[in-house]
C-alpha positions as CSV (number, residue, x, y, z in Angstrom):
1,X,31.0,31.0,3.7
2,X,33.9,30.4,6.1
3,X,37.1,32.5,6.3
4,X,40.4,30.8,7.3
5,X,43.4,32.3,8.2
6,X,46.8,31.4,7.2
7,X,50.4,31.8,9.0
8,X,53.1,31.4,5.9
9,X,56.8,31.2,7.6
10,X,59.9,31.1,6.1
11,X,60.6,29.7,2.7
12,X,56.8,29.3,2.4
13,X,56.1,33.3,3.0
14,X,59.0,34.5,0.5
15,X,57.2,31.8,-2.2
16,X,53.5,33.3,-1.6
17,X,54.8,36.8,-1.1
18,X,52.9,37.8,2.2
19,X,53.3,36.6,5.7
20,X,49.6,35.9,5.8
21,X,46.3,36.1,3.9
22,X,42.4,35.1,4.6
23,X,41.1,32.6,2.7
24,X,37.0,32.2,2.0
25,X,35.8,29.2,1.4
26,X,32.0,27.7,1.5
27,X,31.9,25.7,4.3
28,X,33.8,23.3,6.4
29,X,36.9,22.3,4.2
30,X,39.4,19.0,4.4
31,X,43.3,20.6,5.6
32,X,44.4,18.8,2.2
33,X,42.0,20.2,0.4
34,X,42.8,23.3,1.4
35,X,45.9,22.9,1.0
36,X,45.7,21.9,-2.3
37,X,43.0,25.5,-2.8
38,X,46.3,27.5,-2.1
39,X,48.5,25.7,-4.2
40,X,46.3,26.5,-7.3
41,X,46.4,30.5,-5.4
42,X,50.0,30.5,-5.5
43,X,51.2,28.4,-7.8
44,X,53.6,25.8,-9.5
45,X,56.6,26.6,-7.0
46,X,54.1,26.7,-3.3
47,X,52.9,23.1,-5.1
48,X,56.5,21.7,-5.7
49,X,57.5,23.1,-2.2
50,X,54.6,21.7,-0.1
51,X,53.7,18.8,-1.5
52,X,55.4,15.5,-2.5
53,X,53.0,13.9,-5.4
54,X,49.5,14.2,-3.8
55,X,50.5,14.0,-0.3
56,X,51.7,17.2,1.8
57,X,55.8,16.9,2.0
58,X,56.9,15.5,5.3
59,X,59.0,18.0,5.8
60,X,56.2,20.5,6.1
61,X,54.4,21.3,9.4
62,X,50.8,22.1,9.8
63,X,49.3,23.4,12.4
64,X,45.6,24.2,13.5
65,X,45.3,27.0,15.8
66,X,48.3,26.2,17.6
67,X,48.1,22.6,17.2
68,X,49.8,20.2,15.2
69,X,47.6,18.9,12.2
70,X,49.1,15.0,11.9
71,X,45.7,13.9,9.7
72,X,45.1,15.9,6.7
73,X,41.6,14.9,6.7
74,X,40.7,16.8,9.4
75,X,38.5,19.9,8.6
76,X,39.3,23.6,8.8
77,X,35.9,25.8,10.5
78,X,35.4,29.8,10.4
79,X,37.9,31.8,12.0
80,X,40.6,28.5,12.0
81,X,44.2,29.9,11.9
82,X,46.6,27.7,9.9
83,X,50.2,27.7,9.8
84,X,52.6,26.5,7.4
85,X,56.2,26.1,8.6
86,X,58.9,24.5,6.6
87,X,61.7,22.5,8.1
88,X,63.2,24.1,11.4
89,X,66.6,23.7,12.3
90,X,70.1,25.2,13.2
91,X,70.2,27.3,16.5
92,X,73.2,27.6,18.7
93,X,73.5,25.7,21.5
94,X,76.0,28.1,23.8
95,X,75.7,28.0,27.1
């Protein structure tokens, strides 16, 4: 059994309700198939928001203990922290 942890930001956190959550699974798991393990947790409106058909959206960024995730093959391991950020953008630029 691992535990993962995951980071929601934004739009993402007011969808799933909580700014984070642990996640058990039984061993080593695929970032898509995690990913698609959280969308059956949270439901039709995380899946419509992360995910374009089977793919995750491109506008979403995942990232792997601090690290960008590109490949959503790669596998989550105990204690992982994943974070799901939607699109960033705006800011000021005064100077």
């Amino acid at each position: 059994m691992s535990t993962i942890k995951v980071k929601f930001f934004a739009r993402i956190r007011e969808i799933v309700k909580t700014p984070k959550a642990e996640i058990s699974v039984n061993d080593k798991i695929k970032l898509i198939d995690f990913m698609n393990l959280l969308a059956e947790k949270y439901g039709p409106e995380f899946r419509e928001y992360v995910f374009k058909a089977d793919q995750i959206a491109s506008h979403i960024m995942l990232m792997i203990n601090g690290n960008a995730a590109k490949n959503h093959d790669v596998f989550l391991e105990e204690n992982d922290t994943l974070a799901i950020l939607p699109p960033v953008g705006g800011g000021n630029n005064y100077h």
